[in-house]
C-alpha positions in Angstrom: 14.9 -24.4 16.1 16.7 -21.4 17.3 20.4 -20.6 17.5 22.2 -18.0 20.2 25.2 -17.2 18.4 26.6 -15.4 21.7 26.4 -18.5 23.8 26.9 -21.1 20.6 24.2 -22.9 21.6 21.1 -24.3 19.7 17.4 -25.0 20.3 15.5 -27.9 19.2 11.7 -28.4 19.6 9.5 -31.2 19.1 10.5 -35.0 17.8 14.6 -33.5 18.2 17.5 -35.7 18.1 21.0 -35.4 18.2 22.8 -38.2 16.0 26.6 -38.2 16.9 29.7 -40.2 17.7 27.3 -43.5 17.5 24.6 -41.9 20.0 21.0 -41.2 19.0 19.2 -38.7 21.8 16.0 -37.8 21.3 13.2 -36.0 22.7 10.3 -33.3 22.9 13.3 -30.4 23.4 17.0 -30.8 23.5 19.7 -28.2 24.0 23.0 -28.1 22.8 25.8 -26.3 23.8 28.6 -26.3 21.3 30.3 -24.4 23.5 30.3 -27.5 26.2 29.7 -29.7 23.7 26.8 -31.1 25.9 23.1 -31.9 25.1 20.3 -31.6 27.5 16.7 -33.6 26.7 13.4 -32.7 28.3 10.0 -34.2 27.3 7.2 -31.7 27.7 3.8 -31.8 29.5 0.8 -32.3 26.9 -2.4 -30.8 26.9 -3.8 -33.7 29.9 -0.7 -33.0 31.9 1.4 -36.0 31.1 5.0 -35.9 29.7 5.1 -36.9 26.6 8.3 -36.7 24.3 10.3 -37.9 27.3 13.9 -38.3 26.2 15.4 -41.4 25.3 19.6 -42.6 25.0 20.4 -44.9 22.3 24.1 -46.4 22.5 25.1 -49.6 21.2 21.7 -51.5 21.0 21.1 -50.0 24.8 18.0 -47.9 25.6 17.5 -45.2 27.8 14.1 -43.3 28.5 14.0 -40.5 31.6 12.4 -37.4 32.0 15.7 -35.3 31.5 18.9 -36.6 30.6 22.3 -34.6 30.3 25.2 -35.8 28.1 28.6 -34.1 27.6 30.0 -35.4 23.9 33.3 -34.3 25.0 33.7 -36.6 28.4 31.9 -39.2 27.2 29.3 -38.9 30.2 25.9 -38.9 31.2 23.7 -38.0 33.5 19.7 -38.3 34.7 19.7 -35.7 36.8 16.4 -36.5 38.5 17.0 -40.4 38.5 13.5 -41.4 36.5 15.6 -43.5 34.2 13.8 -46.9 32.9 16.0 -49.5 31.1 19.7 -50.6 31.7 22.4 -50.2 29.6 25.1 -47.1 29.6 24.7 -43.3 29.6 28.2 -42.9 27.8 30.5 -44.6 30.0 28.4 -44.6 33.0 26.5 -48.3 34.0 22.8 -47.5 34.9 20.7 -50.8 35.8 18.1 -48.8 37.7 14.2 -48.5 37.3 11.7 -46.4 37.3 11.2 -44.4 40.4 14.7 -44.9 42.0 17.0 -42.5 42.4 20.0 -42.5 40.6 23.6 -40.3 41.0 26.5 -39.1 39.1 
């Protein structure tokens, strides 16, 4: 773990999670902005090149699992910025019903 005071924002690495507000995100890496109050999860290639660690959204018995996944605690919303989510269920107050391999928007 590693903290920048200046930007009041924290580092987590390997098997992180964030446990707040009745969300559970986990993954490889997360970074939290306390600032923004916003976490983003990364997973983070292994030693054959696959992802592994990949980030996963827990909110009221729903799963999410994508590569990256962005979530602002204040707004209440979330995001997969590359649109690799698997699973349906909410990002915050956003409805995602996509899977893998389709692209997905704000």
């Amino acid at each position: 773990m590693r903290y920048d005071l200046a930007e009041q924002t924290v580092y987590l690495f390997g098997a992180a999670s964030v446990h707040y507000q009745g969300i559970d995100l986990s993954a490889d890496r997360i970074v939290f902005s306390f600032k923004n109050e916003e976490a983003q999860a990364f997973g983070a290639l292994d030693t054959a090149g696959v992802v592994a660690g990949k980030p996963q959204f827990v909110q009221d018995g729903s799963t999410i699992e994508a590569d990256s996944i962005r979530y602002n605690f204040k707004t209440k919303q979330g995001f997969d910025p590359a649109g690799t989510h698997t699973g349906t269920g909410k990002l915050g107050e956003r409805e995602l019903e996509q899977t893998a391999g389709q692209r997905g928007g704000p």
